[in-house]
C-alpha positions as CSV (number, residue, x, y, z in Angstrom):
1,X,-5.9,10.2,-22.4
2,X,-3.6,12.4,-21.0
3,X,0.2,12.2,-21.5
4,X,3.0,13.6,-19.3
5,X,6.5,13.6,-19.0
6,X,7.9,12.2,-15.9
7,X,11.8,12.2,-14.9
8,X,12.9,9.3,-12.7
9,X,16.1,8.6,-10.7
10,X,17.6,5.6,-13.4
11,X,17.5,3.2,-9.9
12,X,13.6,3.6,-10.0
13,X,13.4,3.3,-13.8
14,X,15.4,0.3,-13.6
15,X,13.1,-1.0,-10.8
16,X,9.9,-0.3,-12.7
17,X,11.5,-2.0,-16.0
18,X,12.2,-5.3,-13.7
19,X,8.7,-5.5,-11.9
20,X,6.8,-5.0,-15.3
21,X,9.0,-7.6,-17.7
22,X,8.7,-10.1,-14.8
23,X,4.9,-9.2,-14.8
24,X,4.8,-9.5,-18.6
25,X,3.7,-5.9,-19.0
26,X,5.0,-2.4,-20.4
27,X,6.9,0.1,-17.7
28,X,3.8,2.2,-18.7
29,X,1.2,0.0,-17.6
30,X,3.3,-0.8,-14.6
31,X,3.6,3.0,-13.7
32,X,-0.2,3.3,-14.3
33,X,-0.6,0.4,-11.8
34,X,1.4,2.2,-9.1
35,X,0.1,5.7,-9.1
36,X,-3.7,3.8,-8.8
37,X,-2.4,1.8,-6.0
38,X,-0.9,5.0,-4.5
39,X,-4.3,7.7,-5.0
40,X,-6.4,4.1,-4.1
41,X,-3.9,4.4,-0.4
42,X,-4.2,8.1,0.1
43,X,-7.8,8.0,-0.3
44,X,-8.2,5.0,2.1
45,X,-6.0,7.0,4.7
46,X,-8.4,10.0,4.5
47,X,-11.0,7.9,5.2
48,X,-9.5,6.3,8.1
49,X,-8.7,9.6,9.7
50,X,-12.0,11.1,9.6
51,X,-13.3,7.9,10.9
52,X,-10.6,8.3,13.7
53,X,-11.5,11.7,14.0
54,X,-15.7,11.3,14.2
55,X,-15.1,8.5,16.5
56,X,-12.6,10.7,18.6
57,X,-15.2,13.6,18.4
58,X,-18.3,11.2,19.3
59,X,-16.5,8.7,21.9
60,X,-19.5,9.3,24.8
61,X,-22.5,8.8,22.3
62,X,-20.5,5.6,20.5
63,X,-19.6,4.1,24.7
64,X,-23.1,5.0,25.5
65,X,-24.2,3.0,22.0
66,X,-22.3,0.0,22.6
67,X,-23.7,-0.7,26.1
């Protein structure tokens, strides 16, 4: 497991330390939980821009398809 240091603005910290005591869980494991949530978003907006962009590219074939 990898470890890193990581400086936050004390408002965030503060934040974090409220979510995960109300969620019964260490600001570590609550920090964990949020940069998953945030590569799980990025990755799911990739994925909806090259759909956008395949079904921008391919709109005759998919009109033609769907009659």
């Amino acid at each position: 497991m990898a470890e890193t240091r990581l400086c936050l603005p004390d408002e965030i910290y503060e934040q974090i330390k409220q979510i995960a005591g109300g969620d019964a869980q260490s600001v570590n494991s609550a920090m964990v939980v949020a940069i998953e949530e945030y590569i799980a978003r990025r990755r799911r907006e990739r994925y909806e821009a090259m759909g956008r962009k395949i079904a921008q590219r391919d709109r005759e074939l998919l009109d033609r398809l769907a009659r």
